[in-house]
Legacy VTK file of the C-alpha trace (Angstrom):
# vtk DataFile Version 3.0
C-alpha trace
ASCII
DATASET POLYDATA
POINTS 285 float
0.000 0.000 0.000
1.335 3.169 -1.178
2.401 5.756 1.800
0.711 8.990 2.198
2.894 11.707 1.053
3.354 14.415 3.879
2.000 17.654 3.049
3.185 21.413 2.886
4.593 24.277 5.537
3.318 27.496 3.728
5.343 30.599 5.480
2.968 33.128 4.154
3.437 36.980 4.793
1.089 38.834 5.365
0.328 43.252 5.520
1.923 44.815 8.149
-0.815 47.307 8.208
-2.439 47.899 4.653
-5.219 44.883 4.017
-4.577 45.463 0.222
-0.932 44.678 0.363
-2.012 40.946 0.444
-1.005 39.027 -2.740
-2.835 36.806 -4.717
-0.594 34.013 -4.198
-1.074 34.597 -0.657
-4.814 34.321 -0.174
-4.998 31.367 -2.225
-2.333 29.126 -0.443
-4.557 30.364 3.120
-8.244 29.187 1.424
-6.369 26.108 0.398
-4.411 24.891 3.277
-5.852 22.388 5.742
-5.167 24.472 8.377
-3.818 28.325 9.213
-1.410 28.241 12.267
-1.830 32.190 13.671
0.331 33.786 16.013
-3.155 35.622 17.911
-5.978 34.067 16.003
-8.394 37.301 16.784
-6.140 39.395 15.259
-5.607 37.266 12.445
-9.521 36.537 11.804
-10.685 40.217 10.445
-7.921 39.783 7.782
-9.135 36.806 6.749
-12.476 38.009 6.969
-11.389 40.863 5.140
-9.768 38.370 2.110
-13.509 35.226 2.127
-10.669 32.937 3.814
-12.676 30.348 5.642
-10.020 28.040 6.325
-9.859 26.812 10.575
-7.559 28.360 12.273
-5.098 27.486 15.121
-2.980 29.548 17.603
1.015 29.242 17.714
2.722 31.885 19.336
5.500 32.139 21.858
3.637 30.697 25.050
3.071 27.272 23.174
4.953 27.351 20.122
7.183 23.968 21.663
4.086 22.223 22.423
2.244 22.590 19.367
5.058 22.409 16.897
4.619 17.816 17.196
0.996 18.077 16.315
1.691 20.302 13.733
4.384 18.262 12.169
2.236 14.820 12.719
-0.610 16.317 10.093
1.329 17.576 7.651
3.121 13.963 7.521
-0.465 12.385 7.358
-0.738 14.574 4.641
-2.254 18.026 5.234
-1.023 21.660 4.664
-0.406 24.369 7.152
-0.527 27.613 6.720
2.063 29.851 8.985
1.233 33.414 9.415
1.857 36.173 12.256
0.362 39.089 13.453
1.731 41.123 10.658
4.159 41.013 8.204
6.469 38.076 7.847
6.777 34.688 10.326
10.308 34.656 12.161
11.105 38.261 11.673
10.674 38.807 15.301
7.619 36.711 15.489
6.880 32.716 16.564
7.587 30.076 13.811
11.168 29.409 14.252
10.350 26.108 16.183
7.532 24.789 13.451
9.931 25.287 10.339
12.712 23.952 11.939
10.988 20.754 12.840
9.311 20.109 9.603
12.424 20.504 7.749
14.276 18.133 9.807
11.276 15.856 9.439
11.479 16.040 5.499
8.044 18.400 5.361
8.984 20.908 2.515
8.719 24.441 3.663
7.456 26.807 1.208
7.705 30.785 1.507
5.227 32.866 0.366
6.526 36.505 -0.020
5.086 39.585 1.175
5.630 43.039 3.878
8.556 43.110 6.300
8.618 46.078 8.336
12.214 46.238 8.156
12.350 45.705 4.505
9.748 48.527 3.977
11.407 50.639 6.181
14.869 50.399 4.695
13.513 50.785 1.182
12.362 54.544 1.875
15.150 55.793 4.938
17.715 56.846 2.629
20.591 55.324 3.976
22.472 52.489 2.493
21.183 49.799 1.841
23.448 47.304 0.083
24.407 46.211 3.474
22.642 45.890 6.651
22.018 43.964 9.830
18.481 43.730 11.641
18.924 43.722 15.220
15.092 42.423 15.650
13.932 44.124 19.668
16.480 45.786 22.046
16.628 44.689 25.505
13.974 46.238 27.261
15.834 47.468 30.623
18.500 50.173 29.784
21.808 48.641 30.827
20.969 45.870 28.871
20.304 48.164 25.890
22.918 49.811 26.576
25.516 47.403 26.601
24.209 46.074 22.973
24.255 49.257 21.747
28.114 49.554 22.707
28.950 46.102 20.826
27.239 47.531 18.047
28.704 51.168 17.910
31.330 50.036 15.465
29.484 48.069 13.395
29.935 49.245 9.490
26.523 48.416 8.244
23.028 50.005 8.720
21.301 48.808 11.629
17.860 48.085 11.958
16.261 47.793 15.288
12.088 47.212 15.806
10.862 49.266 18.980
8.054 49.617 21.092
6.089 52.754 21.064
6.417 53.046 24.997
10.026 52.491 25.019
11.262 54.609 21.166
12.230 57.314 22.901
14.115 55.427 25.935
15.640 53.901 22.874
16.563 56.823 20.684
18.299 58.804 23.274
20.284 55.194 24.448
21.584 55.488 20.680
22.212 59.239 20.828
24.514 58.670 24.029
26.575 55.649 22.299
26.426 56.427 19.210
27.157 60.295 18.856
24.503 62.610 17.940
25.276 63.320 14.752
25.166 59.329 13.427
22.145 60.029 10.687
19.196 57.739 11.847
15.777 57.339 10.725
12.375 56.285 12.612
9.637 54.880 10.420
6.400 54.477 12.101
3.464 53.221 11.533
4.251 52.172 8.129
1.299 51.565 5.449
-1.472 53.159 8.140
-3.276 56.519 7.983
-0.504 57.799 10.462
2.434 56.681 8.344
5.613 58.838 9.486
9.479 58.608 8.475
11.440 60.795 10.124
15.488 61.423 8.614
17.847 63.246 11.349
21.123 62.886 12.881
20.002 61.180 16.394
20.716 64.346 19.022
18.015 66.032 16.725
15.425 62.731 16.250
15.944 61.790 20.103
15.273 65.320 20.782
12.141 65.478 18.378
10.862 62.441 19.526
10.748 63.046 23.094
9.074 66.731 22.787
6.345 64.920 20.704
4.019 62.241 21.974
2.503 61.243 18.152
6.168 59.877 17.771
5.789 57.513 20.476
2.525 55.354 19.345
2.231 52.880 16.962
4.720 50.346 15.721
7.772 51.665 15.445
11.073 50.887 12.941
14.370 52.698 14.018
17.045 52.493 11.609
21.198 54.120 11.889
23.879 54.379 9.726
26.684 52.182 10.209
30.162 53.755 11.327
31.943 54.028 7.845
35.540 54.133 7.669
34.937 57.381 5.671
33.873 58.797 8.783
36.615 57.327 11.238
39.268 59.248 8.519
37.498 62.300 8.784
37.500 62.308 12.860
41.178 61.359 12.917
42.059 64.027 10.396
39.765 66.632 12.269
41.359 65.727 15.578
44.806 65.968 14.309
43.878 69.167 12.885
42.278 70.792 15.634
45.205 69.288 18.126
47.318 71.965 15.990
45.537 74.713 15.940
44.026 74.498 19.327
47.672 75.642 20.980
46.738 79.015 18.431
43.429 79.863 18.878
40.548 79.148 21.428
39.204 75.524 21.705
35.683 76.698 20.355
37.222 78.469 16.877
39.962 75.643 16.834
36.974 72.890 16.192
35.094 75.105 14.326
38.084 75.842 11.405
39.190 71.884 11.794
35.601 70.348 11.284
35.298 73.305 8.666
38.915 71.786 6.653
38.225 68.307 7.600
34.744 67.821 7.170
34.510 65.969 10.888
31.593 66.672 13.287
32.296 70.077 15.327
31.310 68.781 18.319
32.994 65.307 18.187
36.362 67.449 17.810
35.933 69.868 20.696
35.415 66.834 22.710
38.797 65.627 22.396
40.257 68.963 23.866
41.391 69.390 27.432
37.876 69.506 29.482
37.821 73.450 28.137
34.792 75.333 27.715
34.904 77.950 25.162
32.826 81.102 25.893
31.159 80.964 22.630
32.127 82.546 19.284
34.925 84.794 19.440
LINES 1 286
285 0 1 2 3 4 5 6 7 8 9 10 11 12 13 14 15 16 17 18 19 20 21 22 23 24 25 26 27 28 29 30 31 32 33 34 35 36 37 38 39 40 41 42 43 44 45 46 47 48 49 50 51 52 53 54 55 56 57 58 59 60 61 62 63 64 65 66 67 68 69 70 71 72 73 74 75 76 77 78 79 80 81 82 83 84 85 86 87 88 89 90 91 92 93 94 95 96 97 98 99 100 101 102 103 104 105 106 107 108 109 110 111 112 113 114 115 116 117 118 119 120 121 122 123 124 125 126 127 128 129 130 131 132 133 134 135 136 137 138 139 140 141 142 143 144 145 146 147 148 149 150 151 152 153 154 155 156 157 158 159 160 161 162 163 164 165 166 167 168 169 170 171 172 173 174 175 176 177 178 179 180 181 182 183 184 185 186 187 188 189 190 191 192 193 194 195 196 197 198 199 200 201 202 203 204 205 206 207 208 209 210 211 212 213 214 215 216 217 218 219 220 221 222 223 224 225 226 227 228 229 230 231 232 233 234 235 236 237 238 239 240 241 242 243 244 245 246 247 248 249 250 251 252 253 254 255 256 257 258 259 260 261 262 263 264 265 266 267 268 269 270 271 272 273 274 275 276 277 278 279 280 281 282 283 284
């Protein structure tokens, strides 16, 4: 007697906010699946509502991900086809599902992707800053040494880091990366992408922590915070500027000394008069 083949893990994305960003493809794999594994299944029904996807549903998220990953895996070898979705966007990225693909794959269940919105995809695609390279740092810790001491293994880091936030904690979080990172590292928070309240906000961090914290519309919603990477471009230009201004500075007062060597080497102002002597210049001469 022949043996029944198993059936499918469909990793479907799905809108992060926007119903219409659904595809095609992705609607039709959730009417035809034998089952739709949802990270909060009330969440999840009004989409499907939203899309005439009857198809049951079941709950996998992080409080019982490891126990329901074996029944999971046991249907889909008899046979059947599960669905994967989250809350929004795509599974993994930050969200349960890990545990599921992992355990089909190494039980031979082939694991199918079904492309759609990532927040940090989206968010990358309109920030302006490059792009060809980049790490996604997923959720900072939430208590501030913590943060803090990621932060610090990641102030060197070349590429363009992506970080999702909390709205109650973004501006805990942008001022963490103003104090480790220098103010004047360019950063970028996109909020509340493909919604009615869609915001992204360009500025070097002293000026987006700042911004952020004076305004409380900045702190609700879902919340994408993205920073340029320490170039070595930038490195040369501080240790030229600091030479510089470590001449001139035994001339002229330390305020007009960082002003002329950011002015010749192109190196943040204030990173320059930081590396004086502890003096305090009494303004513009």
């Amino acid at each position: 007697m022949p043996t029944q083949s198993p059936g499918c893990l469909w990793v479907v994305a799905t809108p992060i906010g926007h119903r219409d960003d659904i595809s095609a493809r992705a609607i039709a794999v959730l009417r035809e699946a034998t089952v739709i594994a949802a990270e909060d299944t009330r969440h999840s029904r009004p989409l499907l509502q939203h899309c005439n996807v009857a198809t049951p549903l079941v709950a996998l998220h992080e409080h019982n991900e490891r126990e329901a990953v074996d029944g999971l895996v046991r249907r889909m070898l008899d046979g059947e086809s599960v669905a994967l979705i989250s809350d929004a966007g795509t599974p993994l990225v930050s969200d349960p599902g890990f545990r599921l693909v992992r355990a089909a794959r190494a039980a031979g269940i082939r694991c199918v992707p079904v492309p759609g919105a990532c927040a940090a995809i989206a968010a990358l695609s309109v920030a302006g800053l490059p792009s060809d390279r980049f790490v996604f740092e997923g959720f900072l810790p939430p208590k501030p040494a913590a943060r803090r001491a990621r932060l610090e293994r990641l102030a060197s880091e070349p590429r363009t880091l992506i970080f999702y936030e909390s709205s109650h904690r973004v501006a805990e979080s942008l001022a963490d990366l103003r104090d480790v990172f220098g103010g004047e590292r360019e950063a970028v928070l996109a909020r509340e992408l493909t919604k009615l309240f869609e915001t992204v906000i360009g500025e070097p961090l002293a000026e987006l922590a700042a911004r952020v914290a004076a305004d409380p519309d900045q702190q609700r919603g879902e919340c994408v915070l993205l920073v340029a990477g320490r170039g070595e471009e930038a490195d040369a230009r501080l240790a030229e500027g600091q030479r510089i201004f470590a001449i001139l500075r035994g001339e002229l007062p330390p305020a007009k000394a960082a002003r002329l060597a950011a002015a010749i080497s192109g190196a943040p102002r204030k990173a320059l008069y930081g590396t004086g002597s502890g003096e305090q210049g009494a303004g513009n001469p």
